[in-house]
C-alpha positions as a Python dict, from the first residue, in 0.01 Angstrom:
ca = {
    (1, 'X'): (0, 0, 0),
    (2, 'X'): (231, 308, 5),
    (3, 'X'): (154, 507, 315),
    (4, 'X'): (75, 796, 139),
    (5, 'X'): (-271, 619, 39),
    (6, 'X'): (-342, 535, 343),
    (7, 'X'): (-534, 912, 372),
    (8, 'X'): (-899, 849, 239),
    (9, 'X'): (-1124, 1186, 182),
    (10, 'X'): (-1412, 1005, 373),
    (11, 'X'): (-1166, 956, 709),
    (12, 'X'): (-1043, 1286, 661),
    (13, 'X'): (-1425, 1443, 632),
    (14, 'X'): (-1514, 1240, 945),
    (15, 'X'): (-1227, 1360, 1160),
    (16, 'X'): (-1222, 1685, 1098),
    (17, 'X'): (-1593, 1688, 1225),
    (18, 'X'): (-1513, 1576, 1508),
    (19, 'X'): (-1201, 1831, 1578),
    (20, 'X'): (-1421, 2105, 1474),
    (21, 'X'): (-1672, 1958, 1708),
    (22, 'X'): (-1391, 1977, 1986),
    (23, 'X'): (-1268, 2372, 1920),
    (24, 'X'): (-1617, 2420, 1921),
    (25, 'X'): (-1662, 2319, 2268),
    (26, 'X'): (-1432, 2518, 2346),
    (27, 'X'): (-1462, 2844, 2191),
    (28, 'X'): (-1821, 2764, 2363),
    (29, 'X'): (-1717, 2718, 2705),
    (30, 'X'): (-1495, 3007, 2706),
    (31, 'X'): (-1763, 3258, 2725),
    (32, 'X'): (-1914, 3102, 3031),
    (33, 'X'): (-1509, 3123, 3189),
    (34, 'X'): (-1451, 3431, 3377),
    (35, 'X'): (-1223, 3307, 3663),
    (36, 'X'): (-954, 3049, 3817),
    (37, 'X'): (-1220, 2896, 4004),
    (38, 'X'): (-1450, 2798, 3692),
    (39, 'X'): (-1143, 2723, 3462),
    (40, 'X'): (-971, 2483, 3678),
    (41, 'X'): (-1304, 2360, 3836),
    (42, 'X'): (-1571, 2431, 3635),
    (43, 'X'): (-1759, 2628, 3912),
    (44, 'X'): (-1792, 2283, 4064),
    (45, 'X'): (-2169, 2251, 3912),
    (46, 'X'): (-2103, 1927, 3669),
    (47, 'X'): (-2318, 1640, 3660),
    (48, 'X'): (-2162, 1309, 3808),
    (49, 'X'): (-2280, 1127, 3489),
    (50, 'X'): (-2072, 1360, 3259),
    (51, 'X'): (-1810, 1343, 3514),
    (52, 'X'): (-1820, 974, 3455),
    (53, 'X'): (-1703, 997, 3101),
    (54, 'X'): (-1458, 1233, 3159),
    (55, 'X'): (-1276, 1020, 3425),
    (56, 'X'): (-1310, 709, 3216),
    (57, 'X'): (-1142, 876, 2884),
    (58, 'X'): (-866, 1036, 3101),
    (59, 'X'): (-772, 721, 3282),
    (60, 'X'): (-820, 513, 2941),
    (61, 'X'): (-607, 757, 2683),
    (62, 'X'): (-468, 628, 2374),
    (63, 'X'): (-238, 423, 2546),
    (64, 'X'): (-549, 201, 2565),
    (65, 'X'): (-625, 259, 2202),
    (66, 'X'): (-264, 191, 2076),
    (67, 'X'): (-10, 76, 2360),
    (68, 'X'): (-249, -234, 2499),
    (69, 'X'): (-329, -379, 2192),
    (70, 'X'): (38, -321, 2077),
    (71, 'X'): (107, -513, 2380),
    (72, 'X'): (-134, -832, 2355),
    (73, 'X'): (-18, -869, 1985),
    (74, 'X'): (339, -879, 2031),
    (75, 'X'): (351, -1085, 2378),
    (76, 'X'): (30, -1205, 2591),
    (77, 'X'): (-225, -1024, 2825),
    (78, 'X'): (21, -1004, 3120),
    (79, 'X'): (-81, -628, 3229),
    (80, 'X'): (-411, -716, 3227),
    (81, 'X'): (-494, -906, 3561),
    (82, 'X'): (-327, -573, 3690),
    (83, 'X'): (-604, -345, 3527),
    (84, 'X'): (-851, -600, 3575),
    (85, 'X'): (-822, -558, 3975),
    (86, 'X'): (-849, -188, 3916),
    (87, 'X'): (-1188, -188, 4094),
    (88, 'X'): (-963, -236, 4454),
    (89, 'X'): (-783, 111, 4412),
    (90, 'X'): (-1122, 262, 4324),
    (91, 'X'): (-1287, 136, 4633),
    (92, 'X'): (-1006, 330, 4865),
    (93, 'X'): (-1085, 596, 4647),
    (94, 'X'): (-1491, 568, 4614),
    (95, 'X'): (-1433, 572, 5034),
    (96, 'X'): (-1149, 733, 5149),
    (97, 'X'): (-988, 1018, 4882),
    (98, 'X'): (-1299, 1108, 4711),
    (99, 'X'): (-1506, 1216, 5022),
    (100, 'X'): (-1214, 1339, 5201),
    (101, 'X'): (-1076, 1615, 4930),
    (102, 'X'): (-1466, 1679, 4861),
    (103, 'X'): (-1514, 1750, 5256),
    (104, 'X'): (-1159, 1931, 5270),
    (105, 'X'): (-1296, 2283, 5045),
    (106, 'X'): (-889, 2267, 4872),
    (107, 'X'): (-855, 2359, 4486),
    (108, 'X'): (-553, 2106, 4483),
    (109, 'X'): (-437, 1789, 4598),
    (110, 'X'): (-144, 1989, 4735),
    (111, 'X'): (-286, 2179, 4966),
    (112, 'X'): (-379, 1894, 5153),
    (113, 'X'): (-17, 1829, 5189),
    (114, 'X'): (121, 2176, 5328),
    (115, 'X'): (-190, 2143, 5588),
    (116, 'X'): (-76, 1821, 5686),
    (117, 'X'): (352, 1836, 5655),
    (118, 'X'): (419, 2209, 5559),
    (119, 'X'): (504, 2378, 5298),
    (120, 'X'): (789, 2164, 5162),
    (121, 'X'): (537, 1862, 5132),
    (122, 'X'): (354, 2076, 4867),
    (123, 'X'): (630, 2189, 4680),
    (124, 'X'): (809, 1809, 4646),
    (125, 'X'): (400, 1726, 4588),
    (126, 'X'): (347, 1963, 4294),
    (127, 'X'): (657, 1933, 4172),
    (128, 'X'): (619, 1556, 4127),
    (129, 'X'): (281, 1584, 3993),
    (130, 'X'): (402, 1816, 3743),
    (131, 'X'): (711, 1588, 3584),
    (132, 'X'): (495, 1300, 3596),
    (133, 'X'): (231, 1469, 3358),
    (134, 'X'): (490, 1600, 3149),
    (135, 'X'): (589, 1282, 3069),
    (136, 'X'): (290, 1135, 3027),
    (137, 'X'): (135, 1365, 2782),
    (138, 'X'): (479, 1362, 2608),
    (139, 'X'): (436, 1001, 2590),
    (140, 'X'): (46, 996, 2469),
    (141, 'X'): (120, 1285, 2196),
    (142, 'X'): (349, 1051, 2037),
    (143, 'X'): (143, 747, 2061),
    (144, 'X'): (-155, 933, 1871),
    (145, 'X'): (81, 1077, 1622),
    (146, 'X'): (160, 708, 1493),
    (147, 'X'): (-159, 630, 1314),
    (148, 'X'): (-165, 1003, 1179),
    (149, 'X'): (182, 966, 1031),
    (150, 'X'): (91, 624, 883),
    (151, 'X'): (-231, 776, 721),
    (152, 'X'): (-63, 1169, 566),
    (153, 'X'): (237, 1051, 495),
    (154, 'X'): (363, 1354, 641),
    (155, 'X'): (728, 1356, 841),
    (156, 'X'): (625, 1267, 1251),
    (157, 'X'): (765, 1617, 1387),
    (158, 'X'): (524, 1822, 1199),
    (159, 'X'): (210, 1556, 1325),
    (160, 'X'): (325, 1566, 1668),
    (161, 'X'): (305, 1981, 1687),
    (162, 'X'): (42, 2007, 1492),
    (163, 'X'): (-182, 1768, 1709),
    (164, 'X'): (-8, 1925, 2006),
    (165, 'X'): (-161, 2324, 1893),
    (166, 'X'): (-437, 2148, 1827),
    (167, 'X'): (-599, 1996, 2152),
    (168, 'X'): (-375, 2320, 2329),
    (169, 'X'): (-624, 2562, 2149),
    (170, 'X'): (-969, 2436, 2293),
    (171, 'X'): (-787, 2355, 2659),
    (172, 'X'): (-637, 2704, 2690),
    (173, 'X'): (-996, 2851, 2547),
    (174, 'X'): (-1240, 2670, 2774),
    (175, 'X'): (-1071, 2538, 3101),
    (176, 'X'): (-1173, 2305, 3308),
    (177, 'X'): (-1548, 2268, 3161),
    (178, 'X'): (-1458, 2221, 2783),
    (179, 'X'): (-1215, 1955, 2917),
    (180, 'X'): (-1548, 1744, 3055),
    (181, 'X'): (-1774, 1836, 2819),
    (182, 'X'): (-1509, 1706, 2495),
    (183, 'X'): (-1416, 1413, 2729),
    (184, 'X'): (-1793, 1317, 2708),
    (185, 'X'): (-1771, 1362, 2338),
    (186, 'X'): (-1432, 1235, 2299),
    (187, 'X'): (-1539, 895, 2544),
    (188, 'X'): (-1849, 801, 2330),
    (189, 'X'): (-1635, 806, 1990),
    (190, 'X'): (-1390, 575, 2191),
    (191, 'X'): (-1644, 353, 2291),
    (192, 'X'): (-1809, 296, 1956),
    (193, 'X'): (-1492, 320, 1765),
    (194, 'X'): (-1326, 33, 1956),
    (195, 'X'): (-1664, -210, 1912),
    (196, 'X'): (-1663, -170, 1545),
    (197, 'X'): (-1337, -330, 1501),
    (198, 'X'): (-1399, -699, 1703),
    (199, 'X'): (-1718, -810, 1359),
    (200, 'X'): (-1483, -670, 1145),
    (201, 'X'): (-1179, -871, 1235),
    (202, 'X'): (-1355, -1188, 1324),
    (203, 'X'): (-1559, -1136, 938),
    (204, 'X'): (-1235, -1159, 793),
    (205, 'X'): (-1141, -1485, 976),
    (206, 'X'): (-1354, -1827, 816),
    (207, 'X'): (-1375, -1968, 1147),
    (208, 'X'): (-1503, -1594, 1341),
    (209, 'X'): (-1490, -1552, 1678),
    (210, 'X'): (-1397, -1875, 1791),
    (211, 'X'): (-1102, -1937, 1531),
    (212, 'X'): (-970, -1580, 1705),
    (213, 'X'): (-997, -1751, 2017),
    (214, 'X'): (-848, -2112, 1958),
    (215, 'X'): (-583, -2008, 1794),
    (216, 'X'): (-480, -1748, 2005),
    (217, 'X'): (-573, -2019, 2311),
    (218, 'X'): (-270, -2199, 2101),
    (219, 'X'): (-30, -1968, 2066),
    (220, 'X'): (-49, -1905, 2413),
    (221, 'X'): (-152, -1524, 2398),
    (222, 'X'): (-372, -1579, 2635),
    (223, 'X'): (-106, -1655, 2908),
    (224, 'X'): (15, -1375, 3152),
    (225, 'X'): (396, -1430, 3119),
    (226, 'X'): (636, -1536, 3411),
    (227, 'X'): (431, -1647, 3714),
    (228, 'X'): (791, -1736, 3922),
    (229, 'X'): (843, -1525, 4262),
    (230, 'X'): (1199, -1331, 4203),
    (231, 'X'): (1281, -1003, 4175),
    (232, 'X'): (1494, -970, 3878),
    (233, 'X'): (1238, -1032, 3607),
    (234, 'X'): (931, -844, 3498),
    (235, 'X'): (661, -1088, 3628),
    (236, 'X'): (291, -1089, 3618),
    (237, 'X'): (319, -1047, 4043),
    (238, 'X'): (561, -705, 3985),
    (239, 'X'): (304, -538, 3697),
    (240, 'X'): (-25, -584, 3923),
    (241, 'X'): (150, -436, 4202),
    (242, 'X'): (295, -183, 3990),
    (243, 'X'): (-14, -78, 3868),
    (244, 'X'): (-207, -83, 4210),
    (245, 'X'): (44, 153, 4358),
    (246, 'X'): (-8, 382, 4013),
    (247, 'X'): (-371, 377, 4003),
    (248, 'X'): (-372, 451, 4361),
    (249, 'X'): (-164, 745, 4278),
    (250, 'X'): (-366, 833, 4074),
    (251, 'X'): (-708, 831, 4250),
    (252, 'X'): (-540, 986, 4562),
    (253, 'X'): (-252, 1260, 4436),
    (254, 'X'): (-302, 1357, 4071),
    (255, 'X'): (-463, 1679, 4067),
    (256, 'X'): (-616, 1591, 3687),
    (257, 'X'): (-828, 1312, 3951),
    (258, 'X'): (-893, 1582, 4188),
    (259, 'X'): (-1037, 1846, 4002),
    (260, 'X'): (-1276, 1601, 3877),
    (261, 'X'): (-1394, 1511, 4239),
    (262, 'X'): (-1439, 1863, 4295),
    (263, 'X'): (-1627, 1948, 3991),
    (264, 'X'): (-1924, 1786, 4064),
    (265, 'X'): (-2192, 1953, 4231),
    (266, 'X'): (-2318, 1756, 4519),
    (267, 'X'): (-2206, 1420, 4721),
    (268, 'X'): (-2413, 1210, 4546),
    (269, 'X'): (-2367, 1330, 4194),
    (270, 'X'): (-1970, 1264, 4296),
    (271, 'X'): (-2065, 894, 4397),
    (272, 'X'): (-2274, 844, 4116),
    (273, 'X'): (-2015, 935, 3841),
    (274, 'X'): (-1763, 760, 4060),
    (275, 'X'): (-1943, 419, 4023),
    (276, 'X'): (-2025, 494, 3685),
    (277, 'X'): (-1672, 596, 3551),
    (278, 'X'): (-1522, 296, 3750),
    (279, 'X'): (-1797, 49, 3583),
    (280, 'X'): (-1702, 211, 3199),
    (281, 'X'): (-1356, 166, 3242),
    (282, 'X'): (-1281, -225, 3303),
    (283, 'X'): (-1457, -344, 3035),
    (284, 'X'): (-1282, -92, 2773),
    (285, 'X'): (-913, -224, 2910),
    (286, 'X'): (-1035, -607, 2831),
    (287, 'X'): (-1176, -544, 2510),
    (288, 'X'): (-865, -361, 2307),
    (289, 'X'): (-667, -630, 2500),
    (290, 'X'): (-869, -865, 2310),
    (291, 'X'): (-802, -649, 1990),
    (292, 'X'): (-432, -689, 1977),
    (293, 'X'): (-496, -1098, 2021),
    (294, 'X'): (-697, -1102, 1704),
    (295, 'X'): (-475, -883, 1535),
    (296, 'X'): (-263, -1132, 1596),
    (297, 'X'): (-451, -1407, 1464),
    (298, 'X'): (-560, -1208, 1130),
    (299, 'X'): (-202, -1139, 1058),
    (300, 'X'): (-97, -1514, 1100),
    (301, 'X'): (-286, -1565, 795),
    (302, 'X'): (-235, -1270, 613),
    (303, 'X'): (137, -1321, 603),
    (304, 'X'): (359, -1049, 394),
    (305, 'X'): (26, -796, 474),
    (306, 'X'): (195, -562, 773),
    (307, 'X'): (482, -384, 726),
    (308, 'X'): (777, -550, 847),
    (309, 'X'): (906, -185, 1004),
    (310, 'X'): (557, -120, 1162),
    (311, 'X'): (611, -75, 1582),
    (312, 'X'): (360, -285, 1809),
    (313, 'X'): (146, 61, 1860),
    (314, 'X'): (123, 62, 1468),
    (315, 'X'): (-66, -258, 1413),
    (316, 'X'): (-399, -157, 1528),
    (317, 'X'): (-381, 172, 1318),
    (318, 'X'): (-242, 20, 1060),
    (319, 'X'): (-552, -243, 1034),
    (320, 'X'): (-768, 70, 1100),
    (321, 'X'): (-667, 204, 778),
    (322, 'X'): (-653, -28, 529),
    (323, 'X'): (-911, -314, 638),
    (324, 'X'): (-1197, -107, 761),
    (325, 'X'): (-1429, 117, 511),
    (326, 'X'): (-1384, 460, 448),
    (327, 'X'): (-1554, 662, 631),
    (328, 'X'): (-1599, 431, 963),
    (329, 'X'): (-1219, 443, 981),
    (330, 'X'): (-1247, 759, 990),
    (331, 'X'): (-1507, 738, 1287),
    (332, 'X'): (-1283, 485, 1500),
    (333, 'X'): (-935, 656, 1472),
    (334, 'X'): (-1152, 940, 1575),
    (335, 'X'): (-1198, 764, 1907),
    (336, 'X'): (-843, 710, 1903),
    (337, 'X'): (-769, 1108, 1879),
    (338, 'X'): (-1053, 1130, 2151),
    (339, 'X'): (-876, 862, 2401),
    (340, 'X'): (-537, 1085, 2378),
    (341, 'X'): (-708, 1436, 2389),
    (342, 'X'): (-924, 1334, 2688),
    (343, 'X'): (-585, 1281, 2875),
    (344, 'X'): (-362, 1561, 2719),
    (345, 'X'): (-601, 1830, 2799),
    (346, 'X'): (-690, 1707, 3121),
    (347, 'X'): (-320, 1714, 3215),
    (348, 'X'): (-284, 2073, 3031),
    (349, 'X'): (-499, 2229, 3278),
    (350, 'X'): (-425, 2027, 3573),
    (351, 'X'): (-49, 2112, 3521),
    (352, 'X'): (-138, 2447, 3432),
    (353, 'X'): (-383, 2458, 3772),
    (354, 'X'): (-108, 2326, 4004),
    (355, 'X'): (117, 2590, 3870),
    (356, 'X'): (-133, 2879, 3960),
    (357, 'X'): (-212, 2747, 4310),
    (358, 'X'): (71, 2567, 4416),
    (359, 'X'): (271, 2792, 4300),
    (360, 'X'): (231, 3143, 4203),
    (361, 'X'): (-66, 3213, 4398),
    (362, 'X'): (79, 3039, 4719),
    (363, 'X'): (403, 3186, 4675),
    (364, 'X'): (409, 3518, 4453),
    (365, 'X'): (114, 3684, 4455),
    (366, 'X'): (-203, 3554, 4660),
    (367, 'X'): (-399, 3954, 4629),
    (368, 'X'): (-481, 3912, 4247),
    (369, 'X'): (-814, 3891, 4135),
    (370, 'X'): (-1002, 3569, 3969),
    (371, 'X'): (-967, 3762, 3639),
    (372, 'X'): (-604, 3749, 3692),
    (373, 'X'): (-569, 3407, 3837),
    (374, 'X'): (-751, 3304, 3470),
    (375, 'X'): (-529, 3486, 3288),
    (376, 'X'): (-183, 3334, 3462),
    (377, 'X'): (-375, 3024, 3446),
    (378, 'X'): (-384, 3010, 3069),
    (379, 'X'): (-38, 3157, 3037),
    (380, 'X'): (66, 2813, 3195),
    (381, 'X'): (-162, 2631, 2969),
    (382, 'X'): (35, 2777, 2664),
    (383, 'X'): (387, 2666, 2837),
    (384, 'X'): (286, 2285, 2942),
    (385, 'X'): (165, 2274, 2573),
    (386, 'X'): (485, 2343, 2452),
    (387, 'X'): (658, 2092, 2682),
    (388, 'X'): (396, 1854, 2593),
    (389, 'X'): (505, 1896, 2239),
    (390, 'X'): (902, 1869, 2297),
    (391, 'X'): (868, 1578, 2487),
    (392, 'X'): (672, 1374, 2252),
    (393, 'X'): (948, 1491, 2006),
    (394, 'X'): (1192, 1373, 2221),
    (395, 'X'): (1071, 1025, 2279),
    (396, 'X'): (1009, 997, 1880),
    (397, 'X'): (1453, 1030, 1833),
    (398, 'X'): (1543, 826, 2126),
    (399, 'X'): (1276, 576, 2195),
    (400, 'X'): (1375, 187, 2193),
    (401, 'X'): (1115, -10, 2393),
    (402, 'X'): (740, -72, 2359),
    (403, 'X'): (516, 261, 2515),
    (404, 'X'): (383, 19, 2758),
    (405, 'X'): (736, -96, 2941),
    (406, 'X'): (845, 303, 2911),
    (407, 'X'): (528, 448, 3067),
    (408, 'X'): (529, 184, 3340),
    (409, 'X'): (852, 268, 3424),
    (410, 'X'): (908, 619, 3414),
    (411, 'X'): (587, 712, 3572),
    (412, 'X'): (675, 582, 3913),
    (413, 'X'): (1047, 726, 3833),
    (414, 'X'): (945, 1082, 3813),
    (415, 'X'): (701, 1074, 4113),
    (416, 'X'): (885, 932, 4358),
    (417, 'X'): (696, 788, 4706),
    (418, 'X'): (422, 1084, 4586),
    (419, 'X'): (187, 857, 4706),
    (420, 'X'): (344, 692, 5000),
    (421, 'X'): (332, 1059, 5151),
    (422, 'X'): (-10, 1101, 5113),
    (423, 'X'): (-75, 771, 5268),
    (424, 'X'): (172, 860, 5578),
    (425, 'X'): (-77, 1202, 5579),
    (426, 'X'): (-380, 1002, 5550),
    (427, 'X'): (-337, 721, 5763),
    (428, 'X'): (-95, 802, 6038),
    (429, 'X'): (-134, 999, 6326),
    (430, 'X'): (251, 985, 6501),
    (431, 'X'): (413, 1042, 6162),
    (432, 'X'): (511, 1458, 6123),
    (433, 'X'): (633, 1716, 5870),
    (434, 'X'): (1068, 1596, 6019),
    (435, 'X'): (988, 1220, 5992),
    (436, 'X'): (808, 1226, 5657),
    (437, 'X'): (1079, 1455, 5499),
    (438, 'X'): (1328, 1247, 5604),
    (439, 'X'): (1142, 933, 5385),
    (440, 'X'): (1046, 1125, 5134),
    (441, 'X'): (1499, 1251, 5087),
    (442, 'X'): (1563, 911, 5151),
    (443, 'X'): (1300, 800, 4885),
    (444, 'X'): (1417, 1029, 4607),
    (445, 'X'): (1824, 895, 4702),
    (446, 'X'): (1703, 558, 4642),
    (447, 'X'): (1514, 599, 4312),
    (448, 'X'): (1862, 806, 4193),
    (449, 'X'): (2082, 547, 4335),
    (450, 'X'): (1859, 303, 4165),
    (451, 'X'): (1880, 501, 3819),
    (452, 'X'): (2249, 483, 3858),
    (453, 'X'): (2273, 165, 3915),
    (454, 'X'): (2072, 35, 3596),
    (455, 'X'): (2303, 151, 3364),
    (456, 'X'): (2577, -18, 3116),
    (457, 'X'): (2862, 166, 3358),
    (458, 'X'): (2751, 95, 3666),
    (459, 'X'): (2755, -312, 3510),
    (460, 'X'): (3111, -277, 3471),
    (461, 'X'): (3213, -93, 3791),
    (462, 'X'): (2970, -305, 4022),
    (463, 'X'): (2870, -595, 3868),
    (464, 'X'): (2823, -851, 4163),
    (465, 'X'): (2555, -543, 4322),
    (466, 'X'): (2395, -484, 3975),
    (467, 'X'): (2361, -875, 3966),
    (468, 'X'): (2096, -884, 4279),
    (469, 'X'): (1948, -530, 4146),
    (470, 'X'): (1558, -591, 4093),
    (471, 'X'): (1346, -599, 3767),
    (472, 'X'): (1311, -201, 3627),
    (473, 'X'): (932, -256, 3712),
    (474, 'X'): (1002, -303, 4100),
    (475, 'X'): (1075, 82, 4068),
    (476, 'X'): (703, 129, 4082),
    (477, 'X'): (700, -74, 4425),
    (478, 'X'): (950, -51, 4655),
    (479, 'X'): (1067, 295, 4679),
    (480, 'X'): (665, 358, 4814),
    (481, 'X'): (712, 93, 5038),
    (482, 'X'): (1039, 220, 5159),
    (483, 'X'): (886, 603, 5213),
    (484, 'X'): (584, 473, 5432),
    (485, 'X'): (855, 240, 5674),
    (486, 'X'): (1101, 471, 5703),
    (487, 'X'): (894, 764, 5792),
    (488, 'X'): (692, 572, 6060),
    (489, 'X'): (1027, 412, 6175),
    (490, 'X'): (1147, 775, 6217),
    (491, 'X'): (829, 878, 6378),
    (492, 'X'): (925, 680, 6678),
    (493, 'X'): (1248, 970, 6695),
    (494, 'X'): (1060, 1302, 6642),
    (495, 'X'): (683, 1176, 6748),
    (496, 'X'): (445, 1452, 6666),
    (497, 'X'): (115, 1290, 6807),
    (498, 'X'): (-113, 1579, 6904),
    (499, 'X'): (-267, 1683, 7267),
    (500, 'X'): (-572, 1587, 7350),
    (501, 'X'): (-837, 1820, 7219),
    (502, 'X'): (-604, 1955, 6935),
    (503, 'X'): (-741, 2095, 6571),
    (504, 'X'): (-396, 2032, 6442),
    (505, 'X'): (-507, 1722, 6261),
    (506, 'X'): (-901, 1755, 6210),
    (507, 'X'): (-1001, 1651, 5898),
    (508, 'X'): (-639, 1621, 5806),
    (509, 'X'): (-657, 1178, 5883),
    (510, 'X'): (-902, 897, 5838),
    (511, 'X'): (-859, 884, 6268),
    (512, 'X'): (-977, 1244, 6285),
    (513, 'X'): (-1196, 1307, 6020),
    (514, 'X'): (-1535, 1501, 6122),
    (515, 'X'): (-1899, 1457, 5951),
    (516, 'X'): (-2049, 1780, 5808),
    (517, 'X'): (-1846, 2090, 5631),
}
């Protein structure tokens, strides 16, 4: 089947429902937007329960929808006993992060740094935020764009900007409150587009669910790769810490998180869509994982069938759109487009939120009015689009590996020890703003002498050091675990405990945290 027929006027009719659906929301929403604080908060009045969706799709995105199943068809379901103990960063977060930036009255995650280290904490803290999201929502724009360039036949540039201006328009439009009322939208059509999929694989199979099973039980995709303890290979023991530390990060430091524990309107609601998001989310990881193992199996006997060109993140799609009806393939890559919209315009207005506060408002101009604030506010929603767009573009000319080995190991790259310094702020009383900038220089030096070091030159020039250099993935580990014993170590040199009776540090650490407002 040429890829030009892959496009089907029934898909097409469905999807472009649903995307007028979307800009509808937001042209909606952005008559009930009339300043910074209901644009990048959504006047913090949102049900928990709505909440709950939103949080689920963001944390899911289509690298869920494409990357996972990509991964469990080409090798095994190693990341999964990493997203599978996802539930032990959300407790820390369900008791510690949630209640604390709730309790705190900030508008971002950074503030609570500059209270706690200075000012140079939430400038590293921003700044970091802000490279990781550009990366990420590089990396999810091109991950959607895969089944949309298998299904138009048009060149991969043109769907990567046009999707890009696209979910842009209804972010910029409706702020903060078309983001959670789309991801509500946008999580259902994931939901129910991912469960159609499992009856019609296992139809196609004589032997149904079970053959799917056995013979993937067989094959050994089941397994969870290299169980050995070392260092120098990417083992199931590096990817569930890996993961921990980035699911931390982003429960505790990513402002997208944040602003979604500050939307909602009371405690409770907050708990309640904190539970219910967490419960949603678990069971969507295991079953795409499961997707990409029957793909598997359904291709083992449909031999010749799949492209031999077609990347791991184009199998799925690929089945989407020529096994499935018209019309309800229509509805589930819909749910894809939802699982990467939910996290692109989430991190559109997040990035475009840190900007304003962390940033301009802190820094430039803190006098303007919340009619102004909204209008800088979208002006930064317009620019992170376009970098959103260029870096998608970007990883379409250069990229080499799977989406799931480059997004594990670039996020912890471009946000280095972010949440090691929160945890020094959190959990520390000795540690100071000299101490934790030392760890935090000394991080960043390590993750750049690391870089350095993982390259073809630096084999040649230093090869018996290269030879002991860790697994890639250990990037996501260590340099947090340096940050947090470094700056305690040099705690015991500048020791900033406070006197007896101080305010320094109320409601600033889990030691001195006080009940009530």
């Amino acid at each position: 089947m040429a890829e030009t027929e892959l496009a089907r006027w029934p898909d097409l009719l469905v999807m472009g429902l649903n995307l007028a659906a979307l800009v509808a929301i937001g042209g909606y929403c952005s008559r009930k937007t009339d300043s910074a604080d209901s644009y990048f908060l959504a006047d913090r009045s949102m049900p928990g329960w709505i909440v709950a969706f939103s949080m689920m799709a963001t944390i899911i995105s289509s690298m869920t929808f494409l990357a996972l199943p990509g991964a469990t068809f080409q090798d095994d379901w190693r990341f999964m006993p990493a997203h599978a103990m996802y539930f032990v960063p959300a407790l820390a977060a369900y008791f510690v992060f949630m209640p604390f930036f709730r309790r705190g009255h900030i508008t971002t995650a950074y503030e609570y740094l500059e209270r706690r280290f200075g000012s140079w904490a939430r400038i590293y803290g921003a700044v970091a935020f802000l490279f990781h999201h550009i990366f990420r929502t590089g990396i999810i724009l091109y991950a959607v764009s895969l089944p949309f360039e298998q299904m138009s036949g048009w060149e991969m540039p043109l769907v990567i900007v046009g999707l890009g201006v696209l979910v842009a328009a209804y972010t910029i439009a409706g702020g903060l409150k078309a983001v959670i009322y789309t991801d509500l939208l946008q999580g259902i059509a994931l939901i129910l587009g991912g469960l159609i999929c499992i009856p019609i694989l296992a139809g196609q199979l004589p032997g149904g669910l079970s053959q799917i099973i056995r013979e993937a039980s067989h094959a050994g995709k089941f397994g969870v790769g290299s169980t050995a303890w070392v260092l120098n290979e990417k083992t199931v023991w590096v990817i569930i810490l890996v993961y921990q530390f980035q699911f931390l990060q982003i429960f505790c430091t990513d402002q997208s998180m944040v602003q979604r524990y500050l939307s909602m309107r009371s405690d409770h609601e907050a708990r309640r869509g904190f539970i219910l998001g967490t419960a949603l989310t678990i069971p969507v990881w295991l079953y795409f994982a499961f997707v990409g193992t029957a793909l598997f199996v359904y291709y083992q006997h449909h031999p010749g069938v799949l492209p031999a060109d077609t990347k791991p993140e184009g199998v799925f799609p690929y089945f989407i759109l020529t096994q499935i009806p018209a019309g309800v393939a229509g509805f589930v890559i819909s749910g894809l487009l939802a699982a990467a919209m939910s996290t692109l315009d989430s991190s559109i207005n997040a990035s475009a939120g840190t900007v304003t506060n962390d940033f301009y408002r802190r820094f430039f101009n803190n006098t303007g009015t919340p009619l102004h604030y909204l209008r800088v506010g979208r002006l930064f929603s317009i620019l992170f689009s376009a970098i959103m767009i260029c870096v998608a573009l970007t990883i379409h000319f250069m990229r080499t590996e799977t989406l799931m080995d480059v997004q594990t190991v670039i996020y912890p790259v471009v946000s280095a020890g972010l949440l090691s310094l929160f945890l020094l702020g959190f959990v520390t009383l000795r540690v100071g703003s000299r101490a934790a900038g030392i760890a935090t220089v000394g991080t960043v030096m390590l993750v750049a002498s690391w870089l350095v070091l993982d390259t073809a030159w630096a084999s040649r020039q230093f090869p018996v050091l290269v030879e002991y250099l860790p697994n890639a993935f250990w990037i996501g580990v260590l340099p947090h675990l340096f940050l947090i014993i470094v700056g305690y170590a040099c705690s015991y040199v500048w020791r900033e405990i406070p006197d007896s009776g101080s305010d320094r540090l109320a409601n600033l650490t889990i030691w001195t945290r006080r009940d009530g407002p």
